[in-house]
MARBARO-891292 format. One record per residue (C-alpha): chain; residue in one letter; x, y, z. Coordinates in nm, 3 decimals, decimal comma. Layout:
BEGIN
+-------+------+---------+---------+---------+
: chain : resn :    east :   north :      up :
+-------+------+---------+---------+---------+
:     A :    a :       X :       Y :       Z :
...
+-------+------+---------+---------+---------+
# end
This chain:
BEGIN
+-------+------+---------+---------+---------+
: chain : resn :    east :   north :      up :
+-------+------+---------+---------+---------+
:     A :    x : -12,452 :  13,381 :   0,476 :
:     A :    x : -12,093 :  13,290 :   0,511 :
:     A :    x : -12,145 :  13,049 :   0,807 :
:     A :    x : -12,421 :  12,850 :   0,624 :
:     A :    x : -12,225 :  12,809 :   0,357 :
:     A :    x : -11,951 :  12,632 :   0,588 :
:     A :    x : -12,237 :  12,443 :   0,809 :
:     A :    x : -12,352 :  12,296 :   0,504 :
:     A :    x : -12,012 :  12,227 :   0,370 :
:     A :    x : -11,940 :  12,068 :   0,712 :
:     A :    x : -12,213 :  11,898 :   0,713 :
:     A :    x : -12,144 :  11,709 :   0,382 :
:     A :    x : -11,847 :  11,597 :   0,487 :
:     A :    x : -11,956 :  11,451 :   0,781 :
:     A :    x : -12,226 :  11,260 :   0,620 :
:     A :    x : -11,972 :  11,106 :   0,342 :
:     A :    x : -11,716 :  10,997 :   0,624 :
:     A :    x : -11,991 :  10,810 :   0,806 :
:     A :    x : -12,159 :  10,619 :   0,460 :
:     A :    x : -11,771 :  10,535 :   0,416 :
:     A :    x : -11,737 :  10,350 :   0,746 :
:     A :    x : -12,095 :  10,191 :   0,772 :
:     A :    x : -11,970 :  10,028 :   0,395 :
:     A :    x : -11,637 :   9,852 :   0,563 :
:     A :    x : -11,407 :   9,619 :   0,352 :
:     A :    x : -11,542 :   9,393 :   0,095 :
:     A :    x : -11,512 :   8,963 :   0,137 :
:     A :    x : -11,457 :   8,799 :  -0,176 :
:     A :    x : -11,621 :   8,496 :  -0,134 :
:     A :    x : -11,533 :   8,161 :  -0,362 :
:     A :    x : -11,810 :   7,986 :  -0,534 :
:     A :    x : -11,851 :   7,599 :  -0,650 :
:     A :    x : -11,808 :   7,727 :  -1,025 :
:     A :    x : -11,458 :   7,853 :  -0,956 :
:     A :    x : -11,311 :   7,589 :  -0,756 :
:     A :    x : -11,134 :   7,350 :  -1,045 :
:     A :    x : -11,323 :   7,046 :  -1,115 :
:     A :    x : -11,169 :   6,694 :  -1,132 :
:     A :    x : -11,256 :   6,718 :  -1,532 :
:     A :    x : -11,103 :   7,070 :  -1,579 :
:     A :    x : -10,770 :   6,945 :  -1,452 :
:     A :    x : -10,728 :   6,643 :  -1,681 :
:     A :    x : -10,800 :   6,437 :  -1,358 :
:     A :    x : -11,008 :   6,148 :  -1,442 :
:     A :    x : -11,167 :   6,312 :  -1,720 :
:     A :    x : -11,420 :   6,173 :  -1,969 :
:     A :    x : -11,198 :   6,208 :  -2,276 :
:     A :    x : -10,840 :   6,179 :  -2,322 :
:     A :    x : -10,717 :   6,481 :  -2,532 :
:     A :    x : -10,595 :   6,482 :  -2,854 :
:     A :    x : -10,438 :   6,802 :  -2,851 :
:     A :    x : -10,092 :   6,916 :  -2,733 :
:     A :    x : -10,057 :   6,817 :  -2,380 :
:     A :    x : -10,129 :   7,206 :  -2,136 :
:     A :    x :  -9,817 :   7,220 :  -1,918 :
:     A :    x :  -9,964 :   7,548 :  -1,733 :
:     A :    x : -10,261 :   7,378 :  -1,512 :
:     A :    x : -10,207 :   7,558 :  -1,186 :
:     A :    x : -10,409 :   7,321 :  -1,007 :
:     A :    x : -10,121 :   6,986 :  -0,969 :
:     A :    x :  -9,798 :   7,013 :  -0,893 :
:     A :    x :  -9,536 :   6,923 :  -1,107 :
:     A :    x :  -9,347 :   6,711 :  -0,842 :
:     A :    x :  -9,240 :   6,380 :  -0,882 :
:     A :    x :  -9,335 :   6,119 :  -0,665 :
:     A :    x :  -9,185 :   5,741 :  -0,594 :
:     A :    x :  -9,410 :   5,532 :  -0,413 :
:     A :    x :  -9,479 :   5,207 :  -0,253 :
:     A :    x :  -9,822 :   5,020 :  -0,291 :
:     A :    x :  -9,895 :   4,896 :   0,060 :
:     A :    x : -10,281 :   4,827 :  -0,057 :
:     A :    x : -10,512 :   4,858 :  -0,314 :
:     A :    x : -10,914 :   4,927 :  -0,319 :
:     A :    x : -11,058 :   4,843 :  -0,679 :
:     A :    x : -11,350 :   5,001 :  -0,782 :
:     A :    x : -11,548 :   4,993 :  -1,104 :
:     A :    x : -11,390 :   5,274 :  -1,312 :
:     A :    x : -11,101 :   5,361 :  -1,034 :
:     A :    x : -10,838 :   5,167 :  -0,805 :
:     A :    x : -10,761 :   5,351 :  -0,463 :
:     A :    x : -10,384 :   5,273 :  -0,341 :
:     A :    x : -10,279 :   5,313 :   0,002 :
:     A :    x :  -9,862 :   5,413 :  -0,074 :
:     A :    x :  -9,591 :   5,461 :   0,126 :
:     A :    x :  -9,326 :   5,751 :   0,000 :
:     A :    x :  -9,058 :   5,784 :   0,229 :
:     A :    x :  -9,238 :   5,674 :   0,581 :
:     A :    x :  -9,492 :   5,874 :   0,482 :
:     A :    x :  -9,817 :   5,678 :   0,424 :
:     A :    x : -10,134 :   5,833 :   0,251 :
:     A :    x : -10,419 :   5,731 :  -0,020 :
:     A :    x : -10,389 :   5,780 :  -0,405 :
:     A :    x : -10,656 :   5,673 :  -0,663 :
:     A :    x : -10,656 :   5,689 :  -1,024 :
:     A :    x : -10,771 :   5,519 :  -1,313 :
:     A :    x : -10,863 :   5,137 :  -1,293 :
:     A :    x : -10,495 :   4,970 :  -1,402 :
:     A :    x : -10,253 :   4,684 :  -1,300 :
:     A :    x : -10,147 :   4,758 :  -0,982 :
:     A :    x :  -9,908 :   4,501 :  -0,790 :
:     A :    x :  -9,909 :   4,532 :  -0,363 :
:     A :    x :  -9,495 :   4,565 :  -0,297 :
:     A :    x :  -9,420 :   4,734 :  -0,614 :
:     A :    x :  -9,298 :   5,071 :  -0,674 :
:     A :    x :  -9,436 :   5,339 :  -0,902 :
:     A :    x :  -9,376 :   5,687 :  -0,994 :
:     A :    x :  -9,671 :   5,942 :  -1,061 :
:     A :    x :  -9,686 :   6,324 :  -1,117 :
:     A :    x :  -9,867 :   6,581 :  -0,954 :
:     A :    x : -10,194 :   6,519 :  -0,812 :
:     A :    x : -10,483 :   6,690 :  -0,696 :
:     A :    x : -10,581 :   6,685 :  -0,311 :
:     A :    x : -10,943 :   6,599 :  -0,217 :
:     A :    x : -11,073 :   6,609 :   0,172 :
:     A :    x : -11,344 :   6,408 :   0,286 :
:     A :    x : -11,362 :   6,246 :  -0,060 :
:     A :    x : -11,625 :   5,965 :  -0,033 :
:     A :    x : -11,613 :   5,564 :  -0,238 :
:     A :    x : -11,994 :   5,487 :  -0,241 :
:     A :    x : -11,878 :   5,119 :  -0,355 :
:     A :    x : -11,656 :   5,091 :  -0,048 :
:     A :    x : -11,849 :   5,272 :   0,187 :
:     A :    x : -11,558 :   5,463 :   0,291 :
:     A :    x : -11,503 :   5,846 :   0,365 :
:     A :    x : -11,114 :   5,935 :   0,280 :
:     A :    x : -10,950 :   6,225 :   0,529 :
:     A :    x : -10,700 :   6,321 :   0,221 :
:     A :    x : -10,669 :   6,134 :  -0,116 :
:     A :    x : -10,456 :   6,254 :  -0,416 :
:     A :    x : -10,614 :   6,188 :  -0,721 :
:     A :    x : -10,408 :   6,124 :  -0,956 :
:     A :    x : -10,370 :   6,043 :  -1,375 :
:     A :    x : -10,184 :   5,776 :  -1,445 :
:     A :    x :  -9,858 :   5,544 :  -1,263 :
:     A :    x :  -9,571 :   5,373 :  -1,442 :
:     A :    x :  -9,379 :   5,081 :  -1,303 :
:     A :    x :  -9,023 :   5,168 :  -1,162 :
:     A :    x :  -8,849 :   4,963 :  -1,430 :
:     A :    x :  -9,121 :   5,060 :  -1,658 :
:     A :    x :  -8,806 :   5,140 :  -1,893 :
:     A :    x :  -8,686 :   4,878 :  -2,168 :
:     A :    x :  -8,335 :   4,830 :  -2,028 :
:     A :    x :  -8,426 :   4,461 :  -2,039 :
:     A :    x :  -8,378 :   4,492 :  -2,411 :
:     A :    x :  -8,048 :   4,559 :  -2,452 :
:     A :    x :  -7,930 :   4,692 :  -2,812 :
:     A :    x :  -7,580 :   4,574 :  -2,804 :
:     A :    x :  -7,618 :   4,197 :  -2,664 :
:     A :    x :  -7,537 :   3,900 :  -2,863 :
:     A :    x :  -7,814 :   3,813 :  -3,135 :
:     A :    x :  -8,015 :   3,522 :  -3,037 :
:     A :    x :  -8,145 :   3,286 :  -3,299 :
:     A :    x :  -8,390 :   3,526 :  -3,506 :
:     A :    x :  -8,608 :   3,174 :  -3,584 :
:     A :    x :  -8,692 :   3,170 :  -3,218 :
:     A :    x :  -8,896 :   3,471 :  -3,173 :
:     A :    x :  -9,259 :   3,470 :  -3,115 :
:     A :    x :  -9,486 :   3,551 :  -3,423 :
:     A :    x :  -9,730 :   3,847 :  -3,380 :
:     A :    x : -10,055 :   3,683 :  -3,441 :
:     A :    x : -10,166 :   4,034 :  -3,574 :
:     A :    x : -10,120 :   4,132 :  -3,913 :
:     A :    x : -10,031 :   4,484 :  -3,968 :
:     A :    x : -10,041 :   4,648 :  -4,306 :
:     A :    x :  -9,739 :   4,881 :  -4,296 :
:     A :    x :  -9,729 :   5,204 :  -4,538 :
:     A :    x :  -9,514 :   5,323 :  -4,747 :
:     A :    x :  -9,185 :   5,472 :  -4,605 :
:     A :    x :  -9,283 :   5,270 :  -4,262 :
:     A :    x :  -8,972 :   5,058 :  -4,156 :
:     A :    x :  -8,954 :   4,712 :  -3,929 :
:     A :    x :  -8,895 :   4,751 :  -3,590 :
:     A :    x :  -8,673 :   4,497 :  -3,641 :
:     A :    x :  -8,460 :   4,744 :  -3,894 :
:     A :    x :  -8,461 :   4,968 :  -3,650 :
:     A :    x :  -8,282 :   4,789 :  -3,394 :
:     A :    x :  -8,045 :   4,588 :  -3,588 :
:     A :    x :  -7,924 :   4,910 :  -3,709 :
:     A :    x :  -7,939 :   5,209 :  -3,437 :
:     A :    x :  -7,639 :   5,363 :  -3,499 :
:     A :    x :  -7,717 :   5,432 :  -3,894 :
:     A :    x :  -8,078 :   5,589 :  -3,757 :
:     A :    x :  -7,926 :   5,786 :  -3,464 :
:     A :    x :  -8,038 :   6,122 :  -3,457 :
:     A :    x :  -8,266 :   6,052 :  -3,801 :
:     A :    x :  -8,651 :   6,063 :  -3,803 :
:     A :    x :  -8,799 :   5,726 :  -3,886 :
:     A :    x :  -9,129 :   5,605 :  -3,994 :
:     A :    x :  -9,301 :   5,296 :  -3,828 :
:     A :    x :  -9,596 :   5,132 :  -3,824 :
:     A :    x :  -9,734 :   4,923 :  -3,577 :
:     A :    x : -10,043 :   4,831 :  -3,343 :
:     A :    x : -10,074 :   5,019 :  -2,981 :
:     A :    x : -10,071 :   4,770 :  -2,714 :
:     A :    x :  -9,999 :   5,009 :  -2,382 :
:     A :    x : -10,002 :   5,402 :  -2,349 :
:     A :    x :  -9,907 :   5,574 :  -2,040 :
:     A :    x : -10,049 :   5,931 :  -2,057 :
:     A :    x :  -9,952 :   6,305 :  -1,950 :
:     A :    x :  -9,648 :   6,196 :  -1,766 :
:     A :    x :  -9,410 :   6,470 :  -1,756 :
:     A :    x :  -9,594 :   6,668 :  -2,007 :
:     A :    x :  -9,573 :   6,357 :  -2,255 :
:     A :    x :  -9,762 :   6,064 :  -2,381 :
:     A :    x :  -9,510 :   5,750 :  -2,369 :
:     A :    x :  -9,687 :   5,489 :  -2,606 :
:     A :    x :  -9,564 :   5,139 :  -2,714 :
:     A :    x :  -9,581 :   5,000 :  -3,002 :
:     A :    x :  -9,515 :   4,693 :  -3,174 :
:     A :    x :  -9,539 :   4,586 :  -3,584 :
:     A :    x :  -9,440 :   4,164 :  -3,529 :
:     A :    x :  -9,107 :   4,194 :  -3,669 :
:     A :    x :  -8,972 :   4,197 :  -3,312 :
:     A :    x :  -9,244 :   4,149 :  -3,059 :
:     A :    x :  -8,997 :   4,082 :  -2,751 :
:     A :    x :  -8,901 :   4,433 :  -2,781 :
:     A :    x :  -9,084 :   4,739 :  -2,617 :
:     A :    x :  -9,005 :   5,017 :  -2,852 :
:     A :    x :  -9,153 :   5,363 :  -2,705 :
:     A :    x :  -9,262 :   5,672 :  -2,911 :
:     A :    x :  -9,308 :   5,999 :  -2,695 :
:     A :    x :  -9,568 :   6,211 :  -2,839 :
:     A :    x :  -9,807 :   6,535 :  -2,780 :
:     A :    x : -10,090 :   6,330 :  -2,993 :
:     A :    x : -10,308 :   6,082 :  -2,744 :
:     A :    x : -10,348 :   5,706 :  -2,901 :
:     A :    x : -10,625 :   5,487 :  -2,795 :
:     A :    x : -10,468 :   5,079 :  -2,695 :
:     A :    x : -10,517 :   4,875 :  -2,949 :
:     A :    x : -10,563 :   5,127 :  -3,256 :
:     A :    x : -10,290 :   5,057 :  -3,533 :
:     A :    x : -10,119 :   5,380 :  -3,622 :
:     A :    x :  -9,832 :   5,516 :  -3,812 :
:     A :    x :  -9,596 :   5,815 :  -3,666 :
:     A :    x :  -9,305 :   5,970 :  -3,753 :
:     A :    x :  -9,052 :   6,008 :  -3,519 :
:     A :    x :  -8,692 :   6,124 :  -3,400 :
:     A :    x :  -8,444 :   5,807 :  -3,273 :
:     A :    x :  -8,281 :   5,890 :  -2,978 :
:     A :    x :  -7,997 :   5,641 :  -2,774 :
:     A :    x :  -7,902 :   5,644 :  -2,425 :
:     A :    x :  -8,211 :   5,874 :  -2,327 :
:     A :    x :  -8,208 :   5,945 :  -1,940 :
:     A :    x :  -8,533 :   6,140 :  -1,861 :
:     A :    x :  -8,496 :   6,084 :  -1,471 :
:     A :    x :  -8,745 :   5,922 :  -1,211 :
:     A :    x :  -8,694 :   5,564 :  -1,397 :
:     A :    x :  -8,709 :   5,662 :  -1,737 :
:     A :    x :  -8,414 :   5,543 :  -1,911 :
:     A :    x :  -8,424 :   5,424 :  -2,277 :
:     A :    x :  -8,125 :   5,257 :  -2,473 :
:     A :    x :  -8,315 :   5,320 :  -2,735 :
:     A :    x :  -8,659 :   5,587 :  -2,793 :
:     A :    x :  -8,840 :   5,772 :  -3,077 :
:     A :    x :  -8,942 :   6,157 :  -2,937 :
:     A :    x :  -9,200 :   6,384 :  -3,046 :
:     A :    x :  -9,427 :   6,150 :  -3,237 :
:     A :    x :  -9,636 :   6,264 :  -3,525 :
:     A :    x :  -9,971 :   6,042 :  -3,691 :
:     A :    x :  -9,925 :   6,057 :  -3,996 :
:     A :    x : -10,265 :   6,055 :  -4,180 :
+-------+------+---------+---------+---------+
# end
């Protein structure tokens, strides 16, 4: 009785090591759903967001990058730039802009594509980068210097817009005749939108301007995405002698923009 008892015990364990091998090691494939889409990165998506800019998307890097435009490919919606960074030549392509062949430009992150295809140019890409946005090199408004001699205030150009400023809002013009006094303060302006340069180091960098002093390029960094064009008023923090790096360097700057309704 004994010995059938251990047969059969033997037995069992025989048959559970043998189901355990037959099974082997599991493979995990990856399917289309969980590969990041150009959308779900902020790449090229439909819809600028309105909401705080996400500075945890896994799928860019958060390197900076200088670059050379060697030559450009427009397309409907897009503009693919062969660049130069270094000696090191490669294709970017991002949304349709103003894009000058000898110029440099900086750009963050970007998302690698292989075999990525241009039905309107009938080309097949090895490697592109797609990428959000670039800025200029000397994108910055050193050109507008705070402290230089005032020029005849008769002479500048009259904004052919006319914006209705609210209450609180000061001119532009205020602003910069008197920096020092505002230094550090928060300021309301109003003005119209006439270029925005979005999610560049985890900021939107929009320019505005209100007529008072249209040969300036004040900037407002800001979590809140503003369509060109639209007239808007934020409040906002003045800053002097801002360096952010990678070509952004501001005499003068408002940070961390708010609408305000």
């Amino acid at each position: 009785m004994i010995n059938k008892v251990r047969l059969t015990l033997i037995a069992a364990i025989v048959l559970i090591f043998a189901l355990a091998c037959n099974k082997g090691p599991k493979v995990i494939t990856t399917s289309d759903n969980n590969i990041n889409s150009d959308e779900s990165t902020g790449i090229f998506s439909k819809e600028p967001t309105t909401k705080p800019i996400s500075k945890t998307n896994q799928s860019l890097s958060n390197e900076m990058h200088k670059v050379t435009v060697d030559e450009i490919l427009p397309t409907t919606k897009y503009v693919y730039l062969n660049v130069n960074e270094n000696g090191k030549k490669y294709w970017i392509a991002t949304r349709k802009q103003d894009i000058n062949i000898g110029e440099e430009y900086f750009y963050k992150g970007g998302l690698l594509k292989t075999n990525f295809e241009s039905k309107e140019h009938n080309k097949v890409f090895d490697k592109i980068y797609l990428v959000t946005s670039l800025v200029q090199a000397n994108h910055s408004n050193d050109t507008n210097k705070i402290n230089q001699q005032k020029t005849n205030q008769n002479s500048n150009k009259k904004s052919s817009t006319i914006i209705v400023r609210q209450k609180g809002s000061i001119k532009i013009s205020e602003l910069i005749e008197n920096t020092k006094e505002y230094e550090g303060k928060t300021v309301q302006i109003t003005g119209k939108c006439v270029k925005i340069n979005p999610n560049i180091m985890g900021k939107n960098w929009i320019h505005i301007k209100d007529g008072s002093k249209d040969d300036y390029d004040l900037v407002i960094t800001s979590d809140t995405f503003v369509k060109e064009g639209s007239m808007i008023t934020m409040k906002a923090k003045v800053t002097l002698n801002k360096d952010f790096g990678a070509g952004y360097k501001y005499n003068l700057i408002l940070e961390d923009g708010v609408i305000v309704p």
